[in-house]
Backbone as a chain_set.jsonl record, in Angstrom:
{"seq": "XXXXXXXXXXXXXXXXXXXXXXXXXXXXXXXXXXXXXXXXXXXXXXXXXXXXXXXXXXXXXXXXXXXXXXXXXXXXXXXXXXX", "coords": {"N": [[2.504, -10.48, 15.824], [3.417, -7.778, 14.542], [5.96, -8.234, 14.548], [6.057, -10.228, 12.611], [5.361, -8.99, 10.45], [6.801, -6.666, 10.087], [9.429, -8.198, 9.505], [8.439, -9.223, 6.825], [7.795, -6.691, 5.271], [10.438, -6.078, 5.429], [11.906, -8.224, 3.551], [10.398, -8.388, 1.707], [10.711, -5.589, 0.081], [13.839, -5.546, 0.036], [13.439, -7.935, -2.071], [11.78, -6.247, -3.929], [13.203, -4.052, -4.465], [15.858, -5.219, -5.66], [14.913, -5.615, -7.874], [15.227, -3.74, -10.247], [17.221, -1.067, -11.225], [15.231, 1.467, -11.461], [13.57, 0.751, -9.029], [14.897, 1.502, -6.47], [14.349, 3.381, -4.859], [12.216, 2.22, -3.429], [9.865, 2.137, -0.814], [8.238, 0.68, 1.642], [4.999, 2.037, 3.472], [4.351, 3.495, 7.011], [2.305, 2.149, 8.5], [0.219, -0.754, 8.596], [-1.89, -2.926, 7.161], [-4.921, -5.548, 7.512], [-6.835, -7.788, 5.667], [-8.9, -9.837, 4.689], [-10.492, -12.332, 2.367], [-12.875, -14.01, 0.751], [-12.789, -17.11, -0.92], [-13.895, -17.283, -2.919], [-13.977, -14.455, -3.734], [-11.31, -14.164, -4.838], [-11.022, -14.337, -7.539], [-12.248, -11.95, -8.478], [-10.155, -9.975, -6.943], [-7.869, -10.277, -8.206], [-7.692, -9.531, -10.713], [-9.067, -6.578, -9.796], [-6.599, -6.033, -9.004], [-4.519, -5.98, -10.975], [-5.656, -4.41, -12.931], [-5.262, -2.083, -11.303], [-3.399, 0.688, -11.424], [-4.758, 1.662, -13.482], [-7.232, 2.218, -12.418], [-6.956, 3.831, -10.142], [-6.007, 6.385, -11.348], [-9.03, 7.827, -12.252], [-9.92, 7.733, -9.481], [-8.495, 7.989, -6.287], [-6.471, 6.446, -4.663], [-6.547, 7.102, -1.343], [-9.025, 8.307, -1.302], [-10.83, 5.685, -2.231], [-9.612, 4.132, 0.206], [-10.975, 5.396, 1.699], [-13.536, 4.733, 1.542], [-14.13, 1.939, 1.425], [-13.59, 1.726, 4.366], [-16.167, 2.689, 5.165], [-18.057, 1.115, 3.99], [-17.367, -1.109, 5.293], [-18.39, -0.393, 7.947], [-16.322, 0.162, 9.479], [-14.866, 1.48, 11.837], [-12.733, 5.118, 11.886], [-9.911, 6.972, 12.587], [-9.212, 9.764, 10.719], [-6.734, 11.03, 11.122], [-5.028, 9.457, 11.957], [-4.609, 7.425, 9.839], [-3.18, 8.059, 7.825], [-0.009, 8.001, 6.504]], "CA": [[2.066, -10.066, 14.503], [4.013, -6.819, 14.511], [7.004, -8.448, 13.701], [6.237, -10.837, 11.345], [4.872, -7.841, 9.343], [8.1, -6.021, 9.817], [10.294, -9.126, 8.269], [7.75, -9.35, 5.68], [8.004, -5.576, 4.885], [11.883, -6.147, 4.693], [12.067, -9.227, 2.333], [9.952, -8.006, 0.145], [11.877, -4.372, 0.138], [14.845, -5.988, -0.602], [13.622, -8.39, -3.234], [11.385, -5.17, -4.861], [14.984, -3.358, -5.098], [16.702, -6.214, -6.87], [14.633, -5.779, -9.367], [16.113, -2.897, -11.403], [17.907, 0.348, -10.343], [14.331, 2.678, -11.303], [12.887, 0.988, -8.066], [15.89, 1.583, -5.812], [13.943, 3.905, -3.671], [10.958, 1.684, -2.848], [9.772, 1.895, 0.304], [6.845, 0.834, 2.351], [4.528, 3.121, 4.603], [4.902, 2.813, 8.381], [1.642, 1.332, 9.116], [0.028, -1.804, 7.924], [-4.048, -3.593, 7.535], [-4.802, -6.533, 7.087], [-7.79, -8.012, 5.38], [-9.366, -11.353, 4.599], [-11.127, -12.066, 1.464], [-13.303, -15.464, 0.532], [-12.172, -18.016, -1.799], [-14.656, -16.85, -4.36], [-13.33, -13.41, -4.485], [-9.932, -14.261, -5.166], [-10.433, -13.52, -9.168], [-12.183, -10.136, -8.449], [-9.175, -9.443, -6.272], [-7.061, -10.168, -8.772], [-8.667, -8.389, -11.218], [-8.895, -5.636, -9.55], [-4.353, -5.676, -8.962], [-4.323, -5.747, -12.65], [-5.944, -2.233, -13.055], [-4.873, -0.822, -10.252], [-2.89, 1.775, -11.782], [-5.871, 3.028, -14.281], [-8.504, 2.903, -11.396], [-6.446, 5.105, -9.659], [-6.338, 7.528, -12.227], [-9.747, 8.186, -11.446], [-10.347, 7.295, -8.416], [-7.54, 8.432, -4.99], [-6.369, 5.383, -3.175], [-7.132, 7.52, 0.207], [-10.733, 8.113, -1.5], [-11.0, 4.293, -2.53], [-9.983, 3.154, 1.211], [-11.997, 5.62, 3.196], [-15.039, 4.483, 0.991], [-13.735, 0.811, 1.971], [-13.743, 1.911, 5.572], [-17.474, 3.593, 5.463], [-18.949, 0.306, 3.738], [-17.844, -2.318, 6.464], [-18.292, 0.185, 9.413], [-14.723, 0.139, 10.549], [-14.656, 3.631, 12.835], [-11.504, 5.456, 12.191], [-9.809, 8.511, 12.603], [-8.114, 10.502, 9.953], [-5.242, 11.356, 11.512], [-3.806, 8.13, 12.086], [-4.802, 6.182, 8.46], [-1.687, 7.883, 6.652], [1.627, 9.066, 6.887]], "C": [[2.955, -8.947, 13.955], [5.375, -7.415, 13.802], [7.166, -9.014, 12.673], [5.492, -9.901, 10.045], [6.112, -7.165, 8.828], [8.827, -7.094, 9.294], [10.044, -9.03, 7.138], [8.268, -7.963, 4.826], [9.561, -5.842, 4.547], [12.339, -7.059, 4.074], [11.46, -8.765, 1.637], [10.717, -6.717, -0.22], [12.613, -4.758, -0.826], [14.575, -6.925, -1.999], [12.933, -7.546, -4.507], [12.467, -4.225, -5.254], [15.764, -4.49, -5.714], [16.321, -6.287, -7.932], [14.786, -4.653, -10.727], [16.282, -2.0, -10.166], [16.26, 1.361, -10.604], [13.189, 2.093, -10.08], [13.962, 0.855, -6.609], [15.47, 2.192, -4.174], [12.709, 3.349, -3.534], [10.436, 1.951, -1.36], [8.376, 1.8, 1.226], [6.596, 2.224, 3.445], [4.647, 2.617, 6.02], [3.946, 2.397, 8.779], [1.91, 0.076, 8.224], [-2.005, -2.244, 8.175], [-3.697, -4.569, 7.026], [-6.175, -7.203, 6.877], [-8.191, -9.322, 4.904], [-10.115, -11.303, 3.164], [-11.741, -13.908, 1.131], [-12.81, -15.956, -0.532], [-12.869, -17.737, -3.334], [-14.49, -15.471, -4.45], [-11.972, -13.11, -4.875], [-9.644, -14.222, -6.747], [-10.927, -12.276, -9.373], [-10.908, -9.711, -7.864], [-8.124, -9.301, -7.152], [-7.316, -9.438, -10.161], [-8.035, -6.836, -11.309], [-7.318, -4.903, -9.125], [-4.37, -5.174, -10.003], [-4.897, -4.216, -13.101], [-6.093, -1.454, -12.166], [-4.517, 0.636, -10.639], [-4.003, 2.38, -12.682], [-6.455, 2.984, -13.498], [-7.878, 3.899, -11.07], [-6.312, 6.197, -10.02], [-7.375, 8.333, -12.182], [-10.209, 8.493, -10.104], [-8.955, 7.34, -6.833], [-7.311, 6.824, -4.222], [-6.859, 6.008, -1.584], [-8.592, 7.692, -0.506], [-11.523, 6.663, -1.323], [-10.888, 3.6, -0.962], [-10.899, 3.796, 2.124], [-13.777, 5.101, 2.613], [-15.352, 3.156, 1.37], [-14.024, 0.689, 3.441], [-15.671, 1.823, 6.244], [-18.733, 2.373, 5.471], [-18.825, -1.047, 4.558], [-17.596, -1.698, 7.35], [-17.661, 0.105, 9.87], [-14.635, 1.843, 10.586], [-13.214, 3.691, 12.619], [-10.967, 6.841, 12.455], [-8.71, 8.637, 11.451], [-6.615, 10.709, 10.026], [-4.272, 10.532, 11.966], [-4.02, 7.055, 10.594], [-3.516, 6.704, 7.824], [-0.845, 8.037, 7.51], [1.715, 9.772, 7.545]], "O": [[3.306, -9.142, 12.792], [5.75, -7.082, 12.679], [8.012, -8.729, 11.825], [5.209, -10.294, 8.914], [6.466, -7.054, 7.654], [8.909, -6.827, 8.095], [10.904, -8.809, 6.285], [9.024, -8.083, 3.861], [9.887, -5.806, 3.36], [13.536, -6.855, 3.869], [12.016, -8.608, 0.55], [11.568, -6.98, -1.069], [12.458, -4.594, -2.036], [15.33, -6.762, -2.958], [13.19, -7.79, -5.686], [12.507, -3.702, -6.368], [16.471, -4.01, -6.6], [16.901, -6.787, -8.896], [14.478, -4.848, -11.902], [15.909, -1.984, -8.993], [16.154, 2.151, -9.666], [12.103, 2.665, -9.99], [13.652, 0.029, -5.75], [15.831, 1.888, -3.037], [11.864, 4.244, -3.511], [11.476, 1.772, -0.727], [7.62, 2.75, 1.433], [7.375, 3.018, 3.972], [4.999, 1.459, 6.241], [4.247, 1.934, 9.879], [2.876, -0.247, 7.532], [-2.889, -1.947, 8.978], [-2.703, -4.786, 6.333], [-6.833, -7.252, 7.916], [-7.144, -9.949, 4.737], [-10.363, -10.165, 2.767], [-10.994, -14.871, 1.308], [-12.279, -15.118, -1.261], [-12.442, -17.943, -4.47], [-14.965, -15.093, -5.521], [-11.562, -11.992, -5.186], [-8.523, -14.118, -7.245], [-10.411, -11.488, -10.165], [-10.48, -8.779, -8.546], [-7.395, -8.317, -7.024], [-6.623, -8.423, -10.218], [-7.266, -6.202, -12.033], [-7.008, -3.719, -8.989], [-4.252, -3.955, -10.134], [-4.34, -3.203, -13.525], [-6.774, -0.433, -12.083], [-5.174, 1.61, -10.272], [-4.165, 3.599, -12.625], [-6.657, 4.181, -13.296], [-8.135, 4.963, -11.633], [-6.443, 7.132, -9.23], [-7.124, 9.534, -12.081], [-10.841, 9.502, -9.792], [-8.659, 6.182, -6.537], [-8.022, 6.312, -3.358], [-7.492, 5.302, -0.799], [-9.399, 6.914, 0.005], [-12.486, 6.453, -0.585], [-11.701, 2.729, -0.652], [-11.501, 3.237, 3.041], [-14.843, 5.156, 3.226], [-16.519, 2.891, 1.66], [-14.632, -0.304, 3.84], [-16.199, 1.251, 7.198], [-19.738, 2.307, 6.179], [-19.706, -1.905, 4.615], [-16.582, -2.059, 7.947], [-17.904, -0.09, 11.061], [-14.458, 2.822, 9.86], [-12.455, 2.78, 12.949], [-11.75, 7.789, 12.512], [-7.711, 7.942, 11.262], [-5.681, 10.582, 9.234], [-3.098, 10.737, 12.273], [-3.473, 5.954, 10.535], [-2.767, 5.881, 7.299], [-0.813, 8.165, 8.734], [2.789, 10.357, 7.684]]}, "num_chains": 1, "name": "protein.A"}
């Protein structure tokens, strides 16, 4: 799994830098998750891509996943979810 994450991470890289010079410095984080979602939430999901950037405005991506974390009881520790 590990690796085919790491390929993944570097094709997409490379084809998210081909796409102009103001994302040159892209770069993923050094973990990774991976999540499942049912066939009937696949237009909330998408959805919810589409205003990503204003939720966030409100709302912290680290707030948004530890609230994610809390509501399907996945135990974690702090000090290994980021950077």
């Amino acid at each position: 799994m590990a690796e085919l994450v790491k390929r993944t991470k570097r094709s997409s890289s490379i084809w998210v830098k081909d796409r102009g010079e103001f994302l040159r410095k892209f770069g993923w984080q050094n973990g990774y998750g991976a999540f499942s979602i049912a066939q009937s939430q696949v237009g909330q999901v998408k959805n919810y891509i589409l205003r990503q950037e204003q939720h966030h405005r409100h709302v912290s991506f680290q707030d948004e996943y530890r609230e994610f974390l809390r509501w399907y009881n996945v135990d974690y520790d702090e000090r290994y979810v980021w950077d």
